[in-house]
C-alpha positions as CSV (number, residue, x, y, z in Angstrom):
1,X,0.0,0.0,0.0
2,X,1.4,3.6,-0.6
3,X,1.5,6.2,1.6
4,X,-1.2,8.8,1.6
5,X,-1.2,12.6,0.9
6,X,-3.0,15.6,1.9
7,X,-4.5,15.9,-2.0
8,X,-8.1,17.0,-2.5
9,X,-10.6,14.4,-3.2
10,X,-13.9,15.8,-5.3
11,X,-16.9,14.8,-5.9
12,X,-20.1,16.4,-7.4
13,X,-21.5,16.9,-4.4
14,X,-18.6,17.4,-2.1
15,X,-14.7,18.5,-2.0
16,X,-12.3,17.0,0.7
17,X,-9.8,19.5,0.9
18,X,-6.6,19.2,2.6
19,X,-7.2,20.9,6.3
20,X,-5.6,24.3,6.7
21,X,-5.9,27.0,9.5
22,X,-8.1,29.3,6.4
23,X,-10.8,26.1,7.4
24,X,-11.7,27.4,11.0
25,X,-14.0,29.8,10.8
26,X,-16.1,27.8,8.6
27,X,-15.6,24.7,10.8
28,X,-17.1,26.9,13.9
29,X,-19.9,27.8,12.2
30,X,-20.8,24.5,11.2
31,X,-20.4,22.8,14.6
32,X,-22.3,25.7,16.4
33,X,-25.4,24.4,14.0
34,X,-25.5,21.4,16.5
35,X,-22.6,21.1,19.4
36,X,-24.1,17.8,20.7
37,X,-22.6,16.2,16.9
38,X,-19.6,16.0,18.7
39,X,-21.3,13.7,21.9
40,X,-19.9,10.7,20.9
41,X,-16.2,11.4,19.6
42,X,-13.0,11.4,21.3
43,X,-12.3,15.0,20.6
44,X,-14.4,18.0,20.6
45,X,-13.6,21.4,20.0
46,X,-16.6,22.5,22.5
47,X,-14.5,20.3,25.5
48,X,-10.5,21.9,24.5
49,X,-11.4,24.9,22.3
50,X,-10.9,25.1,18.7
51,X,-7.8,26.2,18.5
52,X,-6.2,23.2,20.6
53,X,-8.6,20.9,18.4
54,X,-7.4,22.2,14.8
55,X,-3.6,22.3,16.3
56,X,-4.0,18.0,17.3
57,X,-5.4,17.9,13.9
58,X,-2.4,19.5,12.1
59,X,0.1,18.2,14.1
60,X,-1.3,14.9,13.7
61,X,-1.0,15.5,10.0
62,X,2.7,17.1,9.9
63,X,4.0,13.4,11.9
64,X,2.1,11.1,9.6
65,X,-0.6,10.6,12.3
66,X,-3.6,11.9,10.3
67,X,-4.2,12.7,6.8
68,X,-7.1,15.2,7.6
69,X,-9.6,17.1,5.4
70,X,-12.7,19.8,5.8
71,X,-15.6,18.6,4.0
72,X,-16.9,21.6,1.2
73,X,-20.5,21.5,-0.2
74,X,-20.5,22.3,-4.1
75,X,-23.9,22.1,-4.2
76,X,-27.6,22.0,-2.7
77,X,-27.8,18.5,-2.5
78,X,-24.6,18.8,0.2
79,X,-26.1,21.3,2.3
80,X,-29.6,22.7,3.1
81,X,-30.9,24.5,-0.1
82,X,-31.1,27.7,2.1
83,X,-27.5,27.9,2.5
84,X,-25.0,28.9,-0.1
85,X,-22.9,25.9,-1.1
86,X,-18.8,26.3,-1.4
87,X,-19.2,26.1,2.3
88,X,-17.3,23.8,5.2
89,X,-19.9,21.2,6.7
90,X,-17.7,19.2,8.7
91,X,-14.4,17.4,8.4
92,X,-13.1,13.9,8.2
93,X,-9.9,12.0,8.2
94,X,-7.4,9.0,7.9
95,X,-5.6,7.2,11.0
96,X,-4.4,4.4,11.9
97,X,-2.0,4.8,8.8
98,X,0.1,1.6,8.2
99,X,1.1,1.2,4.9
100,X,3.6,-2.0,5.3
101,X,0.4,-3.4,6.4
102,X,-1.7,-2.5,4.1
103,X,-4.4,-0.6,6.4
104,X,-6.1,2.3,7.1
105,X,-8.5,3.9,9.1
106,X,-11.7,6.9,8.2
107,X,-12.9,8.5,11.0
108,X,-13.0,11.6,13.2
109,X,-16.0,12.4,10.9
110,X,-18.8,15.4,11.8
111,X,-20.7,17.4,9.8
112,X,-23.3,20.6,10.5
113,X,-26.4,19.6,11.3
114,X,-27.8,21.4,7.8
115,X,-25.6,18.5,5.8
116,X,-26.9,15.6,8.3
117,X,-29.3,13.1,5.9
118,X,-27.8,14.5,2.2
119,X,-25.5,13.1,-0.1
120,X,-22.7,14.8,2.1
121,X,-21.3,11.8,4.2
122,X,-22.6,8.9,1.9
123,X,-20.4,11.3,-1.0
124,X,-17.2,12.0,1.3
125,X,-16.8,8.4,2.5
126,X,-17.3,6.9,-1.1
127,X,-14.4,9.5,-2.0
128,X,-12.1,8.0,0.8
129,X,-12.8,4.6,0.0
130,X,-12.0,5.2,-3.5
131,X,-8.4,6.6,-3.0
132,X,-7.9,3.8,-0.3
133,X,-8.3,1.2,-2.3
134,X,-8.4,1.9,-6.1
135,X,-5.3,4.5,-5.6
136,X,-3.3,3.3,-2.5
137,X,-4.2,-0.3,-2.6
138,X,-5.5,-0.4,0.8
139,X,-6.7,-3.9,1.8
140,X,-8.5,-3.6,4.9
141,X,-9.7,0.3,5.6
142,X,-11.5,0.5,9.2
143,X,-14.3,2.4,11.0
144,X,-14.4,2.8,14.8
145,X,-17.9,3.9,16.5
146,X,-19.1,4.7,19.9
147,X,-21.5,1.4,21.5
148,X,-24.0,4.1,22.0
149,X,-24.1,5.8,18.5
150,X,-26.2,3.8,16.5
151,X,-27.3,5.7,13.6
152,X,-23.2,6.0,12.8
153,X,-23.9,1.7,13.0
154,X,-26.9,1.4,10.7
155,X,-24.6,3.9,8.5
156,X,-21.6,2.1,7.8
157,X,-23.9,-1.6,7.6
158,X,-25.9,0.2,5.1
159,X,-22.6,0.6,2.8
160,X,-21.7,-2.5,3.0
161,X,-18.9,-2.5,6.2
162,X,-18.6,-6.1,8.1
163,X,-18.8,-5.2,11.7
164,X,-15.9,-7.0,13.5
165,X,-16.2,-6.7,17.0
166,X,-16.2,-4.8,20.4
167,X,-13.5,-3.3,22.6
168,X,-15.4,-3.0,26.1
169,X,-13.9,-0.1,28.1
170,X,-12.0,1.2,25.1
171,X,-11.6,4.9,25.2
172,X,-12.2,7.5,27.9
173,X,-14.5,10.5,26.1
174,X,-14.0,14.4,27.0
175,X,-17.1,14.2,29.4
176,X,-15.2,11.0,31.4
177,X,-17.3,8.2,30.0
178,X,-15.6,5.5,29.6
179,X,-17.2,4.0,25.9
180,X,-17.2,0.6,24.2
181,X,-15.9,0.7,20.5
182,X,-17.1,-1.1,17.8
183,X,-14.8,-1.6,14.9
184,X,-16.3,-2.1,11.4
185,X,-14.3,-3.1,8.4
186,X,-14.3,-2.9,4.4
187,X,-11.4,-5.6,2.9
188,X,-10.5,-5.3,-0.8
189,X,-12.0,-8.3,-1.9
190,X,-15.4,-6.7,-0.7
191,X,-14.6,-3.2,-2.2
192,X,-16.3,-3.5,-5.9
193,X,-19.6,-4.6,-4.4
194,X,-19.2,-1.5,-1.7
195,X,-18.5,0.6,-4.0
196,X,-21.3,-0.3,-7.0
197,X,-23.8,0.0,-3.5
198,X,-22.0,3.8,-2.7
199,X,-22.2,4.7,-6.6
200,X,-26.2,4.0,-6.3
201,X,-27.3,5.6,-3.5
202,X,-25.0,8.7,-5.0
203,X,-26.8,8.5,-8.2
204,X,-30.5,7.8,-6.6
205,X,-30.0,11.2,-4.6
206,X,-28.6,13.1,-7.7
């Protein structure tokens, strides 16, 4: 598998770009749509600040950690129709990089409330699947979830992820609760009927 990059991934519905510090503003304002988006992940900007959660992000980036992105709606179908699009909904990212073993990890994923239910999400993960697998060779790309969360469950089973397993008393939240994970999986044997189901659902919503 090859090492990722920070490139921009687009869609017709959204644009991953590469995060930068010119992304904040835009990132406030969609997380002030709804704070509590951030209830089940491990880092929220409402617990540490913005500043500190944009400076894990890019530090996590410039050591290899993360390959992170902010998530841009190009058009209505993105976004609420009363909002201009060319705006940040959210962000995503890569972890859990190991290329000598083929394997990745998407996660760290939010968006504004206004792109919650559109093509946003279903668009951005089908664009990080795709450079996973049909540009970096990726075998096994992984999703992590909060026990509690799930909607983010019935989302990734939906696309066609194989869920694995859980890790009881995994991770310790901003708030102090102590959550379960479950881990979800795509392998590359299973990728051209994941991705024919992602290519669907993009084109039933176009």
């Amino acid at each position: 598998m090859k090492a990722p990059a920070s490139v921009t991934l687009e869609g017709r519905h959204v644009r991953l770009e590469p995060l930068e510090l010119r992304h904040m503003a835009g990132l406030i304002a969609a997380g002030d749509e709804d704070v509590d988006v951030f209830r089940y992940m491990t880092l929220s900007p409402y617990a540490s600040g913005w500043e500190s959660w944009m400076a894990e992000a890019l530090a996590g980036v410039a050591t290899g950690r993360y390959i992170a992105w902010a998530i841009v709606a190009l058009d209505g179908s993105a976004t609420d129709p009363d909002r201009s699009a060319g705006r940040v909904v959210g962000s995503t990212r890569f972890g859990d990089i190991e290329p000598d073993h083929g394997r990745v990890e998407i996660g760290w994923t939010w968006l504004a409330r206004s792109a919650q239910r559109t093509t946003a999400n279903t668009e951005a993960k089908y664009l990080q699947l795709r450079y996973a697998f049909d540009e970096l060779g990726a075998g096994r790309v992984a999703f992590k979830t909060d026990a509690r969360n799930e909607q983010a469950q019935r989302a990734l089973e939906r696309i066609g992820a194989v869920r694995e397993g859980v890790l009881r008393a995994h991770i310790r939240l901003p708030d102090g609760f102590v959550r379960d994970t479950v881990y979800y999986s795509i392998l590359a044997p299973e990728w051209l009927a994941v991705r024919a189901r992602l290519e669907e659902r993009l084109a039933e919503r176009a």
